[in-house]
N, CA, C and O atoms as a CHARMM CRD file, in Angstrom:
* protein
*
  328
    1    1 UNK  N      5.91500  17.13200   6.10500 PROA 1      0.00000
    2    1 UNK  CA     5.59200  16.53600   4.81900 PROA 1      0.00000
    3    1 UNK  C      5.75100  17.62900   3.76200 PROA 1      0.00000
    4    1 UNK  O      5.64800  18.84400   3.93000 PROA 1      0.00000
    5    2 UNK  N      6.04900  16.88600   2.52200 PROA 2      0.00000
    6    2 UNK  CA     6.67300  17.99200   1.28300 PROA 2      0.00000
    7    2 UNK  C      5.80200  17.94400   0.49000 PROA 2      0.00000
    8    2 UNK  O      5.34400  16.80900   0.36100 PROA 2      0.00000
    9    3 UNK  N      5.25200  18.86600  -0.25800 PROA 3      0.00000
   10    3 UNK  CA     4.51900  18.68700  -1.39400 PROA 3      0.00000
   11    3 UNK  C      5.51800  18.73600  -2.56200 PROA 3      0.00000
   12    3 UNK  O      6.49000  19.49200  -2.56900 PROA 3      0.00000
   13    4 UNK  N      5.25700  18.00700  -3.39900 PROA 4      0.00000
   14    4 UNK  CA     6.34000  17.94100  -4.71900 PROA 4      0.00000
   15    4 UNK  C      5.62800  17.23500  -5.76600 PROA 4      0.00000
   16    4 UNK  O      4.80700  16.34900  -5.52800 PROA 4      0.00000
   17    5 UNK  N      6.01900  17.72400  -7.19300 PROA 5      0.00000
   18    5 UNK  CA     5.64200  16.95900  -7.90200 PROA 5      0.00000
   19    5 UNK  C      6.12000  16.70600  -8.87100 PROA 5      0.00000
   20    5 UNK  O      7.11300  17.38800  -9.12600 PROA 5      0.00000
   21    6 UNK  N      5.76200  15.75800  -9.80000 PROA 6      0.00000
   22    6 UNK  CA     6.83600  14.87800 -10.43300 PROA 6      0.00000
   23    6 UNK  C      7.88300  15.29200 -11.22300 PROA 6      0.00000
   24    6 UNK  O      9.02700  14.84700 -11.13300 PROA 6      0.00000
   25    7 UNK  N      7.41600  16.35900 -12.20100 PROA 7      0.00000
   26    7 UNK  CA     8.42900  17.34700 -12.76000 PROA 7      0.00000
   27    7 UNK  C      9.74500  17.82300 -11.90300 PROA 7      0.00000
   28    7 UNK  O     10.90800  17.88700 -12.30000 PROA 7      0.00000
   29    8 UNK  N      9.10200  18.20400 -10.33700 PROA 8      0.00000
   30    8 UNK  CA    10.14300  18.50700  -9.68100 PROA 8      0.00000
   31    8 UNK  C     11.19900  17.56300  -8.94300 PROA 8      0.00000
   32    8 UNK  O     12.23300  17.96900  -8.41300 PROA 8      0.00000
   33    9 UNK  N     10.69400  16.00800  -9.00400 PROA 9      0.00000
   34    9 UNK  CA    11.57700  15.13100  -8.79500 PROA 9      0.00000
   35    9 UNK  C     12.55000  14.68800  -9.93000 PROA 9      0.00000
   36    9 UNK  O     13.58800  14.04300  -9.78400 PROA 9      0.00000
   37   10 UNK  N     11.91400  15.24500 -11.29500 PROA 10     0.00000
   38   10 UNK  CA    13.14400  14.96900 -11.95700 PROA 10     0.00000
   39   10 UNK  C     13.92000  15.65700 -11.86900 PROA 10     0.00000
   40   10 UNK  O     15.12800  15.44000 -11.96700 PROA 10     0.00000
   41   11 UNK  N     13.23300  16.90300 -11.60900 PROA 11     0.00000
   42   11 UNK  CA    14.83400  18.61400 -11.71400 PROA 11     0.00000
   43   11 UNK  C     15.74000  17.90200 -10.53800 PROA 11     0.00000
   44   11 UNK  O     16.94500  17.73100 -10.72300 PROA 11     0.00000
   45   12 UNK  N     15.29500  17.62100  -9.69500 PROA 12     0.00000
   46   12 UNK  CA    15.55000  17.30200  -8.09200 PROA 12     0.00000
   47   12 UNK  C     15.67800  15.91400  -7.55800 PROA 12     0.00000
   48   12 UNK  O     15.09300  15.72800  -6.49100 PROA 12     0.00000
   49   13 UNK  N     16.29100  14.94100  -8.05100 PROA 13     0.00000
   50   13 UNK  CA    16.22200  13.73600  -8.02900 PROA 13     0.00000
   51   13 UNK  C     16.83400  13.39000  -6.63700 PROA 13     0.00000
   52   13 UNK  O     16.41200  12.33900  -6.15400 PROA 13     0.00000
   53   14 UNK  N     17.77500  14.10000  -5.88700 PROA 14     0.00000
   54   14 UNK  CA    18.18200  13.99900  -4.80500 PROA 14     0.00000
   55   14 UNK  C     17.29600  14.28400  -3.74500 PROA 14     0.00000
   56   14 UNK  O     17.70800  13.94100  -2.63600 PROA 14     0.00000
   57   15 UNK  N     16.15300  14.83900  -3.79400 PROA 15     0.00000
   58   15 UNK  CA    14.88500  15.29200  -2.88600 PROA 15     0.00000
   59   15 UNK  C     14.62500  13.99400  -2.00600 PROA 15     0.00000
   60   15 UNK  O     14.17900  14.03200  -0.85900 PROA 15     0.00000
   61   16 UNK  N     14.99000  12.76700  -2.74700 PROA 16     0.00000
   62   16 UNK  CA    14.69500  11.44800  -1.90800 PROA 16     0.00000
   63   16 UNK  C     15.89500  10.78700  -0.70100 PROA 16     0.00000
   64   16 UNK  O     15.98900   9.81300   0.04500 PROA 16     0.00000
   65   17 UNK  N     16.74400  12.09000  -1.09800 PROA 17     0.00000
   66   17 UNK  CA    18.09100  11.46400   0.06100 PROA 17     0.00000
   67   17 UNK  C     17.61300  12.02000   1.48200 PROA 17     0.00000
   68   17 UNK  O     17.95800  11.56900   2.57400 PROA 17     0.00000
   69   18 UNK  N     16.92900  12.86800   1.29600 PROA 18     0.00000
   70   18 UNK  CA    15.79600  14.26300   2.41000 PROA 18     0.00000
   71   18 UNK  C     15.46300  12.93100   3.59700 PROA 18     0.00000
   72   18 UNK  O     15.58100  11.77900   3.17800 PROA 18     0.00000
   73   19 UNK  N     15.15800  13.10100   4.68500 PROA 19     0.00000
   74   19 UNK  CA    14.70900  13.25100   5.47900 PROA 19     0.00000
   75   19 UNK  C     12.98100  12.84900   5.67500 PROA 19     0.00000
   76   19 UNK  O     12.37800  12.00000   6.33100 PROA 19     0.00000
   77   20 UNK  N     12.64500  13.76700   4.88800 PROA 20     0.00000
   78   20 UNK  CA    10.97800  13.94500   4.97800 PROA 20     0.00000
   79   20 UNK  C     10.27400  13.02800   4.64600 PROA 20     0.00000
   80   20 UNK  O     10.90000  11.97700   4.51000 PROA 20     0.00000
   81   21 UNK  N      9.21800  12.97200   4.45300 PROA 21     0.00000
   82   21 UNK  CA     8.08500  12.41000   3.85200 PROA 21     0.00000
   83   21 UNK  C      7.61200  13.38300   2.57000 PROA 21     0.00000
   84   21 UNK  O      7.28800  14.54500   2.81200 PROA 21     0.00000
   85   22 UNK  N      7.58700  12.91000   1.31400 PROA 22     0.00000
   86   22 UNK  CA     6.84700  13.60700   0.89000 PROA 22     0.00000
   87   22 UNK  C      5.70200  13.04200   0.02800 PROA 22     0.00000
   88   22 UNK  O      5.60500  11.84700  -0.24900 PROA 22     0.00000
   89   23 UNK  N      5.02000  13.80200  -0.29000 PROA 23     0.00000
   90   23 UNK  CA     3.58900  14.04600  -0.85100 PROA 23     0.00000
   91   23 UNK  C      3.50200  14.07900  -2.59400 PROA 23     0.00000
   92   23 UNK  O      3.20800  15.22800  -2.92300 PROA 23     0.00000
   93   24 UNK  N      3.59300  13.58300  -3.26200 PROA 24     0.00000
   94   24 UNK  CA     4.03600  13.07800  -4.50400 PROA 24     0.00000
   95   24 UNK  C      2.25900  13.98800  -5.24700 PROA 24     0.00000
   96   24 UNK  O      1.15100  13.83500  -4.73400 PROA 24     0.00000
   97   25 UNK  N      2.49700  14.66200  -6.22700 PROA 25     0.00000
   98   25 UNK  CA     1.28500  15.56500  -6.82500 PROA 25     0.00000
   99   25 UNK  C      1.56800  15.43500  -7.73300 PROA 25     0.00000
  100   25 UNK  O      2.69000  15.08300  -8.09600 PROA 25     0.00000
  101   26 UNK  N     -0.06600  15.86200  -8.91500 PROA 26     0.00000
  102   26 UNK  CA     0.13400  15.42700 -10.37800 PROA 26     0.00000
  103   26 UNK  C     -0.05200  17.21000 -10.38400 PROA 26     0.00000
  104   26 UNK  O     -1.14900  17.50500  -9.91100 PROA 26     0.00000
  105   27 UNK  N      0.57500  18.14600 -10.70900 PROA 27     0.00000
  106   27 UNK  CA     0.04800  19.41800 -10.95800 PROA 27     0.00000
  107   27 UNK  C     -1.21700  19.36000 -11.59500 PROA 27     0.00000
  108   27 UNK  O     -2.31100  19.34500 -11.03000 PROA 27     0.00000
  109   28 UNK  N     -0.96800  19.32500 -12.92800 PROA 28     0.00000
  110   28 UNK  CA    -1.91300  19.48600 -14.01500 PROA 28     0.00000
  111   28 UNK  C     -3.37400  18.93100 -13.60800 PROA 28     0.00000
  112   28 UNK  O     -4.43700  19.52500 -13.43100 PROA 28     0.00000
  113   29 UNK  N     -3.06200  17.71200 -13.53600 PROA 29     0.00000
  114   29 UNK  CA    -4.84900  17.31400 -12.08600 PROA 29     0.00000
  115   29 UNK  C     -5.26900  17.47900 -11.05000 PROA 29     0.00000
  116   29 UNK  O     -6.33500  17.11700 -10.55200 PROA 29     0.00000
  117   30 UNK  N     -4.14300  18.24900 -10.51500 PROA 30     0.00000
  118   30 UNK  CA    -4.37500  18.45800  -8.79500 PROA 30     0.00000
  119   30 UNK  C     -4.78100  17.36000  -8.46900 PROA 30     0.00000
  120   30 UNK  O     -5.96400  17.39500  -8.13100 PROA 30     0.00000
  121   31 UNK  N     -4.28600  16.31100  -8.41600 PROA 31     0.00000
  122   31 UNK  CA    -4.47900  15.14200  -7.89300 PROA 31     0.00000
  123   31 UNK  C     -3.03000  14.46500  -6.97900 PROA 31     0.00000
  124   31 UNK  O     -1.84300  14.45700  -7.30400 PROA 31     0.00000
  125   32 UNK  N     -3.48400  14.11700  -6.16400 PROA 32     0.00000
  126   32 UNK  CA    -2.59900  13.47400  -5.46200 PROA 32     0.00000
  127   32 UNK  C     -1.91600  12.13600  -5.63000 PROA 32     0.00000
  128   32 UNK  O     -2.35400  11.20300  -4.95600 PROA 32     0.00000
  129   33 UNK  N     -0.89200  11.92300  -6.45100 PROA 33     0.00000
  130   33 UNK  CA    -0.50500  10.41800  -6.67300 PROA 33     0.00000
  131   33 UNK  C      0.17900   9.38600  -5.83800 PROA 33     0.00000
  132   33 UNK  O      0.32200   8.18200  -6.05400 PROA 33     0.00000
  133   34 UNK  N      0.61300  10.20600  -4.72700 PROA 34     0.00000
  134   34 UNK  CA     1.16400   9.01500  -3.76100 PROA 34     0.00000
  135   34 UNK  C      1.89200   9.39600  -2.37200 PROA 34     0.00000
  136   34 UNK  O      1.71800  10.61100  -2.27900 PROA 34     0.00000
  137   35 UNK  N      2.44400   9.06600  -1.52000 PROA 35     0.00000
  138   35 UNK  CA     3.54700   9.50400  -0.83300 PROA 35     0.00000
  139   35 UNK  C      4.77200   8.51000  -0.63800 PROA 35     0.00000
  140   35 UNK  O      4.76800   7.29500  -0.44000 PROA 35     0.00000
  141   36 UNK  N      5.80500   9.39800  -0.75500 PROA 36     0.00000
  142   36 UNK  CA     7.17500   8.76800  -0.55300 PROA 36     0.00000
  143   36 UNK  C      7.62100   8.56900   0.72200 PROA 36     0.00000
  144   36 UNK  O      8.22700   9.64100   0.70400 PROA 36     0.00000
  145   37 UNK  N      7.87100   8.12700   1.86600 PROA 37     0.00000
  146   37 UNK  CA     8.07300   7.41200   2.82100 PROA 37     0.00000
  147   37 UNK  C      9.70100   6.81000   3.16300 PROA 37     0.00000
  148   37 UNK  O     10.10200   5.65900   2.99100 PROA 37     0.00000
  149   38 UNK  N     10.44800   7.96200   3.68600 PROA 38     0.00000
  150   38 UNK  CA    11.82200   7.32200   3.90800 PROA 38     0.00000
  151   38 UNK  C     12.31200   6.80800   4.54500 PROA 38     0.00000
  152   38 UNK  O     12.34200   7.30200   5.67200 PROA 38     0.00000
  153   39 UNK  N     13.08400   5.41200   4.33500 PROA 39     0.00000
  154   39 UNK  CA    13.28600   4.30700   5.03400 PROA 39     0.00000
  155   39 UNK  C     13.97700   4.07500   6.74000 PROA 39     0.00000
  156   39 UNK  O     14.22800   3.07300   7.40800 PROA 39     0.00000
  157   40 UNK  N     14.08300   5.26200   6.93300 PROA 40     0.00000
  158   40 UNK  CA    13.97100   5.56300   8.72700 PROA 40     0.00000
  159   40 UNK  C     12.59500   4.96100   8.86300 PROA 40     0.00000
  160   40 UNK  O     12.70200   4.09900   9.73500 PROA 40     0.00000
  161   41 UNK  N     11.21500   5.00400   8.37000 PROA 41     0.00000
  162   41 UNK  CA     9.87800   4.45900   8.92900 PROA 41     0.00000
  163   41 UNK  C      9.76100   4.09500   8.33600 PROA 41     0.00000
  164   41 UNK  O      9.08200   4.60900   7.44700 PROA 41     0.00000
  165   42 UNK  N     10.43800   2.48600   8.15600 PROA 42     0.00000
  166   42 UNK  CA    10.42900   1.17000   7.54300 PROA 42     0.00000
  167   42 UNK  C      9.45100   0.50300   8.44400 PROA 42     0.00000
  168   42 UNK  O      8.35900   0.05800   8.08900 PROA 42     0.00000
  169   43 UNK  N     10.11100   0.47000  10.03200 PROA 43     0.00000
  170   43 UNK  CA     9.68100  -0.30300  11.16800 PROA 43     0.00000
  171   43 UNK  C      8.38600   0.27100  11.36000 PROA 43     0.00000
  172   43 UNK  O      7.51300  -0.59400  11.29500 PROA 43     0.00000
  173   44 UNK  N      7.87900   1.61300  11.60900 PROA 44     0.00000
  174   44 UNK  CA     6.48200   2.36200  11.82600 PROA 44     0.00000
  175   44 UNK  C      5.34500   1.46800  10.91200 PROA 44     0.00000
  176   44 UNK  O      4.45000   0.73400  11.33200 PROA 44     0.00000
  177   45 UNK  N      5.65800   1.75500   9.72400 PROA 45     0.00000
  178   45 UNK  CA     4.71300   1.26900   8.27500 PROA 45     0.00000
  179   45 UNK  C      4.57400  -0.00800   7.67400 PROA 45     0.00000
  180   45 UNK  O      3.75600  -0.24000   6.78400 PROA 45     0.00000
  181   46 UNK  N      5.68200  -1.17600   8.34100 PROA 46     0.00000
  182   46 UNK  CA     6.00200  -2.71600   7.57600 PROA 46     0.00000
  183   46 UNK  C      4.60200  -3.41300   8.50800 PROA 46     0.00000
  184   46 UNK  O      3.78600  -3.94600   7.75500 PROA 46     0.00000
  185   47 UNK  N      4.32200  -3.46000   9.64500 PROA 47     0.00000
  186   47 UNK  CA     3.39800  -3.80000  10.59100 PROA 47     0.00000
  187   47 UNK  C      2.27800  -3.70400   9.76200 PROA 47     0.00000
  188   47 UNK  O      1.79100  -4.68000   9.19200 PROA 47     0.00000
  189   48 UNK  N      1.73400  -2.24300   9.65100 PROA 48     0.00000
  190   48 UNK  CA     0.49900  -1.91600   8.64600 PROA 48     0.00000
  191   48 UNK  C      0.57200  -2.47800   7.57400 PROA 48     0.00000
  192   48 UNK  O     -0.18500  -3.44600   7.50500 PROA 48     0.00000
  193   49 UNK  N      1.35200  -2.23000   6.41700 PROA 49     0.00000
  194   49 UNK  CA     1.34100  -2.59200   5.30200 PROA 49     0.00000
  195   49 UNK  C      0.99500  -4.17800   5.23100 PROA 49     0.00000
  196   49 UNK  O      0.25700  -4.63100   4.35600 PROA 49     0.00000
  197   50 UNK  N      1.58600  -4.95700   6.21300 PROA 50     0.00000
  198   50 UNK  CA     1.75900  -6.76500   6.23800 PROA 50     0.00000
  199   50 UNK  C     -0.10300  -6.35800   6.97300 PROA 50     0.00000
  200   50 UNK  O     -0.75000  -7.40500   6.93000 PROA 50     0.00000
  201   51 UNK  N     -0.46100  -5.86500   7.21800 PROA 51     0.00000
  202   51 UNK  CA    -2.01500  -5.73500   8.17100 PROA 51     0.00000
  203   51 UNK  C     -2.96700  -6.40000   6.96000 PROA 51     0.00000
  204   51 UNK  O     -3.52000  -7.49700   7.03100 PROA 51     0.00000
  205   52 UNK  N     -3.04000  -5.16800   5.47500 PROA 52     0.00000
  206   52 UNK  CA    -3.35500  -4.41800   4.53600 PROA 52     0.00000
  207   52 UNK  C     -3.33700  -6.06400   3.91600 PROA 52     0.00000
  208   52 UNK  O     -4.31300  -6.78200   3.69900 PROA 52     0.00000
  209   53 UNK  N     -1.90800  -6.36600   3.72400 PROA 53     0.00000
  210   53 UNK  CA    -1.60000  -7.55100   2.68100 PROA 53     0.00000
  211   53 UNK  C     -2.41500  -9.07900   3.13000 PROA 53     0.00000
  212   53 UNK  O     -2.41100 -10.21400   2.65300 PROA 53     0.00000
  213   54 UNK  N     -2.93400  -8.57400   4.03300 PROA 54     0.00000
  214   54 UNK  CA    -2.85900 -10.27200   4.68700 PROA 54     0.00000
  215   54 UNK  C     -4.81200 -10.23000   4.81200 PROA 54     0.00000
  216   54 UNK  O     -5.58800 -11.18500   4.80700 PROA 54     0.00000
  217   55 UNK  N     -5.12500  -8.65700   4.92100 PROA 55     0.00000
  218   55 UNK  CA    -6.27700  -8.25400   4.66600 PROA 55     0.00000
  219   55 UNK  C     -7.08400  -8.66400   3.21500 PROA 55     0.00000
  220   55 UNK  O     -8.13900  -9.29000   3.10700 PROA 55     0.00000
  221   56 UNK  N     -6.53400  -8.30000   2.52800 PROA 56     0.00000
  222   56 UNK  CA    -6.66700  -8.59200   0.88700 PROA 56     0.00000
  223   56 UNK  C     -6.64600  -9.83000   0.51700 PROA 56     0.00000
  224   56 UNK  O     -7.37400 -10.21900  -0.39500 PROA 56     0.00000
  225   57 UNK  N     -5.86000 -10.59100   1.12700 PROA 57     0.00000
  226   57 UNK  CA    -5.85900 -12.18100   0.81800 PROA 57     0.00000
  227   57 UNK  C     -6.84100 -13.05800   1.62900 PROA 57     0.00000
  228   57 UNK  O     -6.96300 -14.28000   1.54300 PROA 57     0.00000
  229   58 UNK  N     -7.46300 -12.27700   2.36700 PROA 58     0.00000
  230   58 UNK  CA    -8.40200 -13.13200   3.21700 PROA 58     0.00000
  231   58 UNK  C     -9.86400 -12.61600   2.35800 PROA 58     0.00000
  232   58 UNK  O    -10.62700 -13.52000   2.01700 PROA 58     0.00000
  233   59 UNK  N    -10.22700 -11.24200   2.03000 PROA 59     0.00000
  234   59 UNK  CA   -11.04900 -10.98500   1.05500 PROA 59     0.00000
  235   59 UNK  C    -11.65100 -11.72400   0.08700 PROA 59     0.00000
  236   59 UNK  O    -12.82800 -11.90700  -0.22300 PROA 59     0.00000
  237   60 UNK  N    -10.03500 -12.32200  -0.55700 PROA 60     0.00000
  238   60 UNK  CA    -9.92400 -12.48100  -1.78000 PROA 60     0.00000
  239   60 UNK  C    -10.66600 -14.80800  -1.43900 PROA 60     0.00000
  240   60 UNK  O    -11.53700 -15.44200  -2.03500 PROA 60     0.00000
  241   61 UNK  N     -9.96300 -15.11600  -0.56600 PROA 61     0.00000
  242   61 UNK  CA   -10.23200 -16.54400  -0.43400 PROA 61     0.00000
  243   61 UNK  C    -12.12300 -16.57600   0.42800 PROA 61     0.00000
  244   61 UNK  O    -12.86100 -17.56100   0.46900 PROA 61     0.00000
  245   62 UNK  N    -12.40400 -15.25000   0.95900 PROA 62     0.00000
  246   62 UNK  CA   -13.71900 -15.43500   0.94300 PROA 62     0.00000
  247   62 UNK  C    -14.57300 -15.42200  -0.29000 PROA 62     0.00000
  248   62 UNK  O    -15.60300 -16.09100  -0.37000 PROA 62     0.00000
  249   63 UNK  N    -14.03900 -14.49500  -1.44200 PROA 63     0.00000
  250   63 UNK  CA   -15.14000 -14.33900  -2.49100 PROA 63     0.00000
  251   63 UNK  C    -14.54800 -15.97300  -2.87300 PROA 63     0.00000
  252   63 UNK  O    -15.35100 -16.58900  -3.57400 PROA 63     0.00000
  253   64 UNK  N    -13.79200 -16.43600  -2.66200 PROA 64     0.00000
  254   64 UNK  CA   -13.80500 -17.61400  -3.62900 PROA 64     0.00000
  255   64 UNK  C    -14.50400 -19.00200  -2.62300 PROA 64     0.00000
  256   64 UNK  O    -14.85400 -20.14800  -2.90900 PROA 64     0.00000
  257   65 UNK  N    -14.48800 -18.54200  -1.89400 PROA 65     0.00000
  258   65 UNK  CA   -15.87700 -19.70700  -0.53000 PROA 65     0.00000
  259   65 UNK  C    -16.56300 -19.52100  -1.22100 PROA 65     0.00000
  260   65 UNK  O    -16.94400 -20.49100  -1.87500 PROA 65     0.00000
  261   66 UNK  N    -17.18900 -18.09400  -1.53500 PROA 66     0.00000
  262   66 UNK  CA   -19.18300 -17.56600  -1.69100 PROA 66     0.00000
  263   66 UNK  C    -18.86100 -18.52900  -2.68600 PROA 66     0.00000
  264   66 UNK  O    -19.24300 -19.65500  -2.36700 PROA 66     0.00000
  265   67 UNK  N    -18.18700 -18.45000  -3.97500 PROA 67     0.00000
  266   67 UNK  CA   -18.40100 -18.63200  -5.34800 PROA 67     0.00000
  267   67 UNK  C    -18.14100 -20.16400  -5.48600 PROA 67     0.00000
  268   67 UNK  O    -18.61600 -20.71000  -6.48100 PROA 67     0.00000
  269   68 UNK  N    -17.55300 -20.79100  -4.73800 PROA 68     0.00000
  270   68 UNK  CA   -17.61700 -22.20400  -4.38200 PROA 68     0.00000
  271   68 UNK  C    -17.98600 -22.92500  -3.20800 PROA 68     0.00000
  272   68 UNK  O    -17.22800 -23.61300  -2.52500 PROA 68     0.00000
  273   69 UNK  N    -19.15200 -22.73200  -3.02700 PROA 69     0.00000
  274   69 UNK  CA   -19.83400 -23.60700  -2.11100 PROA 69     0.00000
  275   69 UNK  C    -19.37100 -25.00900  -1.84000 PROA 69     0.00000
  276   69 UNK  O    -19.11700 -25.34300  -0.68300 PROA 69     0.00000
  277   70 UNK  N    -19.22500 -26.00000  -3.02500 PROA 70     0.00000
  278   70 UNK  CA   -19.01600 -27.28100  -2.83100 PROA 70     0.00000
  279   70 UNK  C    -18.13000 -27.76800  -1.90300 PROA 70     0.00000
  280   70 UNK  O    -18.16300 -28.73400  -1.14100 PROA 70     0.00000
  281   71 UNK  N    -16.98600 -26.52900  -2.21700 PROA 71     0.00000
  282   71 UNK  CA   -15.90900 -27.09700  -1.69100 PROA 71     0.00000
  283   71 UNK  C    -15.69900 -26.75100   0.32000 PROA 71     0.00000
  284   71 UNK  O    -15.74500 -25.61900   0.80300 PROA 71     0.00000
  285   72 UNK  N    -15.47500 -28.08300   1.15800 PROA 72     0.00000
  286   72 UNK  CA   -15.24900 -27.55500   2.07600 PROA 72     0.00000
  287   72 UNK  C    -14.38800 -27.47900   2.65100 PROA 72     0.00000
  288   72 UNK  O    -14.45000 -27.65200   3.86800 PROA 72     0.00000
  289   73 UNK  N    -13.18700 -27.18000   2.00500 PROA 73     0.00000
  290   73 UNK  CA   -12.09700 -26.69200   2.65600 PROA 73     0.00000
  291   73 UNK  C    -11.71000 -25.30900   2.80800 PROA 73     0.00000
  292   73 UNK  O    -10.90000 -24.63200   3.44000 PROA 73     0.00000
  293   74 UNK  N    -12.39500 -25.21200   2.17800 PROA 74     0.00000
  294   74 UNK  CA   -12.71900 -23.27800   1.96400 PROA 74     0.00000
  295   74 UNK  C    -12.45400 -22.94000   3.32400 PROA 74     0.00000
  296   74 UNK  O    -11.36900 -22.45100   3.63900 PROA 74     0.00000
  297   75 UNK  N    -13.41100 -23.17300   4.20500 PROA 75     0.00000
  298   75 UNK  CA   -13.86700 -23.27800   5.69600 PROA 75     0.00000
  299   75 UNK  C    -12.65600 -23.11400   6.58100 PROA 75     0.00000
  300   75 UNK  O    -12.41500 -22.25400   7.42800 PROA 75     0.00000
  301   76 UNK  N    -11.93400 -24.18300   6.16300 PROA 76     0.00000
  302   76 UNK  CA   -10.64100 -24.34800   7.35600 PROA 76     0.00000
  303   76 UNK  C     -9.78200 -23.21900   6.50600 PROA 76     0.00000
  304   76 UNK  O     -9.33500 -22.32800   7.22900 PROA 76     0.00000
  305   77 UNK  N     -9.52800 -23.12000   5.35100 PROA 77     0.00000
  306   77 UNK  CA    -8.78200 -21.91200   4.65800 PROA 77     0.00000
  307   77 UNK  C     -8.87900 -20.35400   5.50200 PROA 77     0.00000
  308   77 UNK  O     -8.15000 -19.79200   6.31800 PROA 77     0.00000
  309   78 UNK  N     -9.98300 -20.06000   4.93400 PROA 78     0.00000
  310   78 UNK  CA   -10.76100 -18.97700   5.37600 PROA 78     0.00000
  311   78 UNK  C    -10.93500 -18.35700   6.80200 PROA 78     0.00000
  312   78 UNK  O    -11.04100 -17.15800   7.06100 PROA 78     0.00000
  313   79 UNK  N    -10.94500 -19.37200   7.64700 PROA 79     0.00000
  314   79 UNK  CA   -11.56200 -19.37400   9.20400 PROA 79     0.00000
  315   79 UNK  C     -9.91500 -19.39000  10.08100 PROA 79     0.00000
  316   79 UNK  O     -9.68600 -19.07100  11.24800 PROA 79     0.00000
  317   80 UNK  N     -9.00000 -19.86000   9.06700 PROA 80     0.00000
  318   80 UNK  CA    -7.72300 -20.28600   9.40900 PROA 80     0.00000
  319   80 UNK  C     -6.74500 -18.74600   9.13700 PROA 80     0.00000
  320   80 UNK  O     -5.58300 -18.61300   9.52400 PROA 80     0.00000
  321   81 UNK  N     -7.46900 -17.79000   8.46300 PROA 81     0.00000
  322   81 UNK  CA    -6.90600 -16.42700   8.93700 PROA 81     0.00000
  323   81 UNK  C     -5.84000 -16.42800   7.96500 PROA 81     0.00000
  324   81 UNK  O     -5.03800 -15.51700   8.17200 PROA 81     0.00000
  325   82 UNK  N     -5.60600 -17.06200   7.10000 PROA 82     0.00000
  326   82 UNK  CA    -4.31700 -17.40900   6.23000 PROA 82     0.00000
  327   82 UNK  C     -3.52200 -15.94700   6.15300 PROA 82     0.00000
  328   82 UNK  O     -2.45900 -15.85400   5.53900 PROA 82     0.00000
């Protein structure tokens, strides 16, 4: 994994034809803004990511059960793993 940061992806715009993984940094905040992920581990990361997505949408149709009781289709929605 590469540490790089954004300034240096503009000097270096080809850094993404690389191989690596890298580690995307804000200098000035020392903060970490992301990682870049090259599409050789498409197949590794699409599994997780669809995990994540499908996670969030089930979250999201429970707060809307709590917040609507009346309705009971919520139930089969919700319970149905959408």
């Amino acid at each position: 994994m590469i540490k790089i940061s954004i300034s240096e992806i503009q000097k270096k715009p080809s850094i993404f034809k690389s191989e690596e993984i890298l580690d995307v940094i804000d200098k000035r905040d020392h903060k970490e803004i992301g990682v870049f992920i090259p599409k050789k581990y498409e197949k590794y990361f699409k599994k997780i990511i669809e995990e994540i997505e499908k996670s969030k949408k089930l979250d999201i149709l429970k707060k809307i059960k709590k917040i609507d009781k009346d309705m009971d289709i919520w139930d089969e929605v919700v319970d149905d793993g959408l």
